[in-house]
C-alpha positions in Angstrom: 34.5 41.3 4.5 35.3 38.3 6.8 36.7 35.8 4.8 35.9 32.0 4.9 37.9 29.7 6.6 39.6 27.2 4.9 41.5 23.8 5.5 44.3 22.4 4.1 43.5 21.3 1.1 41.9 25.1 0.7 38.4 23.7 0.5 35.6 26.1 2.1 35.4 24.6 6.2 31.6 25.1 5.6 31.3 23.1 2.2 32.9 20.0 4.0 30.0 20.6 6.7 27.6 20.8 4.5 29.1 17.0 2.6 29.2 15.5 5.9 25.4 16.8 6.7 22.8 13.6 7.0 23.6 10.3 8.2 25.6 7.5 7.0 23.8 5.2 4.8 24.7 1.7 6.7 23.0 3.3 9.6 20.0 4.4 7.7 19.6 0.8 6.4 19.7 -0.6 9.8 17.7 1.6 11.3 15.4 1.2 8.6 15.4 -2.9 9.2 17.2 -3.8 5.8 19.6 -5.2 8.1 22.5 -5.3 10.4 25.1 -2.3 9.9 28.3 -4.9 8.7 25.1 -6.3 5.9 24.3 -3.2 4.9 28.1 -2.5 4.7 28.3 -5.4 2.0 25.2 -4.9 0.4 26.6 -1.1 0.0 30.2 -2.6 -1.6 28.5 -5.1 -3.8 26.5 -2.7 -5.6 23.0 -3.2 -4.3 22.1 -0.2 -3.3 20.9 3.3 -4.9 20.1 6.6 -3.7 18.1 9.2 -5.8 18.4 6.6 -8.9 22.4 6.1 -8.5 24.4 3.6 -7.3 26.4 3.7 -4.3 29.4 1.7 -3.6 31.1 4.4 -1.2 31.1 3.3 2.6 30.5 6.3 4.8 27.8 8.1 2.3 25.7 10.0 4.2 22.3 11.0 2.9 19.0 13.0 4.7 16.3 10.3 5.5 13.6 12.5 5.0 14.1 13.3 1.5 16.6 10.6 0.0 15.2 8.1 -2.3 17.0 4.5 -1.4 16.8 1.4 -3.6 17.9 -2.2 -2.7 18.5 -4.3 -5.1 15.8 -2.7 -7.1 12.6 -2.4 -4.4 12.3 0.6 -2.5 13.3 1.0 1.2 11.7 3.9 3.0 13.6 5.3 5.8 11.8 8.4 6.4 11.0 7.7 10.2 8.4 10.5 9.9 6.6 8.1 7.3 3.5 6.0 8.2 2.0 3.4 6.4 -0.5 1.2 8.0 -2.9 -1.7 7.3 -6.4 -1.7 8.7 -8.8 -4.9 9.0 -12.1 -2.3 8.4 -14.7 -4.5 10.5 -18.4 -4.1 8.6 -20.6 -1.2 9.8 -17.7 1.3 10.0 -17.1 4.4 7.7 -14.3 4.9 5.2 -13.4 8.0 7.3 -11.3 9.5 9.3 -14.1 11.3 11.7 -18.0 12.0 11.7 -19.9 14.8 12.2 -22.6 12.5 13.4 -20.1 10.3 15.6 -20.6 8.0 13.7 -17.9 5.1 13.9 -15.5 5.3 11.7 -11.6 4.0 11.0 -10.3 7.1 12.6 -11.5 5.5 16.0 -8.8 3.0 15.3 -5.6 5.0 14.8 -3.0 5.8 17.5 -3.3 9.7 18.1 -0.4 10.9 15.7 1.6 14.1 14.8 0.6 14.7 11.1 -2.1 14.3 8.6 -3.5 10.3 7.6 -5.1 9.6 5.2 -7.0 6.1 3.8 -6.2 5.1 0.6 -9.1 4.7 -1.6 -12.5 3.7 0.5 -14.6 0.1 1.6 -17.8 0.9 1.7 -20.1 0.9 5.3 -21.1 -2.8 5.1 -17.6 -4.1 3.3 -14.9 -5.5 4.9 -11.4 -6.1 5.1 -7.9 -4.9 4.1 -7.6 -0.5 4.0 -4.3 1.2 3.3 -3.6 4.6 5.7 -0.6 6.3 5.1 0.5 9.8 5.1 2.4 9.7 1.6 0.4 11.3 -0.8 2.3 10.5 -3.7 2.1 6.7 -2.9 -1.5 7.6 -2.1 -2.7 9.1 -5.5 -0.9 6.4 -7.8 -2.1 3.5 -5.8 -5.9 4.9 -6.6 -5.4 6.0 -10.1 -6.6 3.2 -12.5 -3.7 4.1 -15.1 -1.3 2.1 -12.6 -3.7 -1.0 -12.1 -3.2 -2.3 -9.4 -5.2 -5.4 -8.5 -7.3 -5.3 -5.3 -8.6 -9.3 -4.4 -12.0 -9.7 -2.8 -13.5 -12.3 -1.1 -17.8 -12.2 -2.1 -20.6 -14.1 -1.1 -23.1 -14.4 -3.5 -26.5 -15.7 -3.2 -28.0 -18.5 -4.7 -26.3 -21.1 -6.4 -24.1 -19.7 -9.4 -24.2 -20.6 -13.6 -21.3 -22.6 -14.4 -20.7 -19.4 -17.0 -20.8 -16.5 -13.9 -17.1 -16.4 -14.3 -16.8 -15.8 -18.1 -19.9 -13.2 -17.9 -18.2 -11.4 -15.2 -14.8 -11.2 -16.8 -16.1 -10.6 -20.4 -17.8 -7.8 -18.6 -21.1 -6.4 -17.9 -23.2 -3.1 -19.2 -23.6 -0.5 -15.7 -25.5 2.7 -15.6 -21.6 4.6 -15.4 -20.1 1.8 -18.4 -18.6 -1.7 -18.7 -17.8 -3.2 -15.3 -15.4 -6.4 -15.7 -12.9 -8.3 -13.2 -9.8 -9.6 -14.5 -9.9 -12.9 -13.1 -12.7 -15.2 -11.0 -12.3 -18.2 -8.9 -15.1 -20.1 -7.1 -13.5 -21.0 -3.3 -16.6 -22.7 -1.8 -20.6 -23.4 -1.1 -23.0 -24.5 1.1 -24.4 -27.6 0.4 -27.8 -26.3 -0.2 -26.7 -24.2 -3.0 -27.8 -21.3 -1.3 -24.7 -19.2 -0.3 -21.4 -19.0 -3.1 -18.2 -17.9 -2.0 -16.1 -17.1 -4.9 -12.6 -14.8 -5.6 -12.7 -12.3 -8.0 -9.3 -9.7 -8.7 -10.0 -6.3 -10.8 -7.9 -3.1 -11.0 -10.6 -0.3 -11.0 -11.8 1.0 -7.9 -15.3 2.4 -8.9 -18.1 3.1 -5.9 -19.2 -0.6 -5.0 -18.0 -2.0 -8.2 -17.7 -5.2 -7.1 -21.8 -5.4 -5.4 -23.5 -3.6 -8.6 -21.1 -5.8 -10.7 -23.0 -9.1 -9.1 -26.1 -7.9 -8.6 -26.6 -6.4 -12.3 -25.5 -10.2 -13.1 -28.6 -11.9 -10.8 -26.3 -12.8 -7.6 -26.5 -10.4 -5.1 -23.5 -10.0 -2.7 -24.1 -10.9 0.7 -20.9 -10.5 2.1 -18.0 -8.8 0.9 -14.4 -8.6 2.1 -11.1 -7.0 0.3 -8.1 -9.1 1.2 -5.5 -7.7 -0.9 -4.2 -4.9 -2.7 -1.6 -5.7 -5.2 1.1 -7.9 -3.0 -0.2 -6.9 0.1 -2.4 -9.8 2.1 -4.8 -9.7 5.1 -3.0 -12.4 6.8 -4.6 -13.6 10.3 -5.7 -10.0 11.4 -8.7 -9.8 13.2 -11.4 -7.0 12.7 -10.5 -3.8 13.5 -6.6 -4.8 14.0 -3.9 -2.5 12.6 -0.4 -3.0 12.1 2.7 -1.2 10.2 3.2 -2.5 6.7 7.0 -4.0 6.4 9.3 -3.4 4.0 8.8 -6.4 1.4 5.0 -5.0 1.3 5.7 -1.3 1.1 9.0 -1.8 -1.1 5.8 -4.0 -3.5 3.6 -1.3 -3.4 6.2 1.2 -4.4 7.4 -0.7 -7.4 3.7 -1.7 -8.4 2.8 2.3 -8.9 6.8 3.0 -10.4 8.0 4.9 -6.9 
């Protein structure tokens, strides 16, 4: 049997490949945008940084981006370059899919042609606007959608006619709906028309149920006339237009990581 070659210090040639296999953490960091190679170098001898839940303080580490799990000072960083993770401004009058049998338009007319599976997380319904998550993590994917994790989503809602003084406590005490009790954790009145006619107020809640937010209002007298999601957890629609789409950075994805426990 051919035996192994070793080195000096009789350790298996092969095991030392294997150790020095992946890439050196300071260059993931930098690639990654965390920041310049000497700054990760001190962030690395400080302390600040973990990889698969343990802290590394050794210069020269080298780990496999694809499957490494990095921490800096506590929020995520993801350094899989494979990874995508997008935010969509859904215009109104678009599905919540990726294609249509019908060709219909949809969000997947809006997505660079990629290698891989994307995949929206959670829906906006045909006539709602505003901020949708795409992203081919699945695991990110499933606890951002579960209720158990609650994670706020922020909506923008027009209502019609001019509102009770009380809206806000009926809608946060909650409301009776044909699938159970329907409430928002918190409600803000942002503007009117001078008329009365037209209400634009701010409501936050955590569940995700099929057009919560319009049977929520309309069940309460004040149908929705306009709706538009603007966040999800810490993530904003800043000054995107309709139908623009842009890579989350890493304060957002690193909030939406720690939000759902990743």
């Amino acid at each position: 049997m051919m035996s192994q070659k070793r080195d000096s210090t009789g350790s298996n040639t092969d095991t030392r490949e294997r150790e020095e296999a992946g890439v050196r953490l300071q260059k993931v960091l930098s690639q990654a945008g965390v920041a310049s190679r000497r700054a990760a170098e001190e962030m690395i001898n400080e302390g600040r940084v973990e990889v698969d839940g343990v802290p590394v303080t050794t210069l020269g580490t080298r780990v496999d981006p694809s499957s490494s799990v990095i921490h800096v000072d506590g929020t995520r960083i993801v350094v899989d370059q494979e990874a995508t993770h997008l935010l969509l401004n859904k215009p109104a009058g678009i599905l919540s899919t990726m294609s249509d049998e019908q060709d219909r338009p949809c969000i997947g007319d809006y997505l660079p042609k990629r290698n891989g599976r994307l995949f929206h997380i959670g829906r906006l319904d045909f006539n709602t606007e505003g901020l949708l998550l795409i992203s081919n993590d699945g695991e990110l994917a499933n606890r951002l959608m579960h209720p158990s994790y609650r994670v706020p989503k922020t909506y923008l809602a027009e209502l019609q006619g001019p509102i009770p003084k009380d809206l806000g406590r009926t809608v946060k005490e909650g409301i009776e709906l044909e699938d159970g009790l329907a409430r928002v954790d918190s409600f803000k009145m942002i503007d009117r028309n001078d008329s009365g006619t037209r209400t634009m107020v701010q409501v936050v809640l955590h569940e995700g149920r099929k057009r919560i937010v319009r049977r929520l209002f309309k069940e309460a007298g004040y149908p929705v006339q306009r709706l538009v999601r603007t966040g999800i957890g810490s993530v904003r629609l800043t000054n995107e237009r309709p139908g623009a789409i842009r890579p989350l950075d890493n304060k957002e994805l690193g909030s939406l990581y720690r939000a759902v426990g990743l």
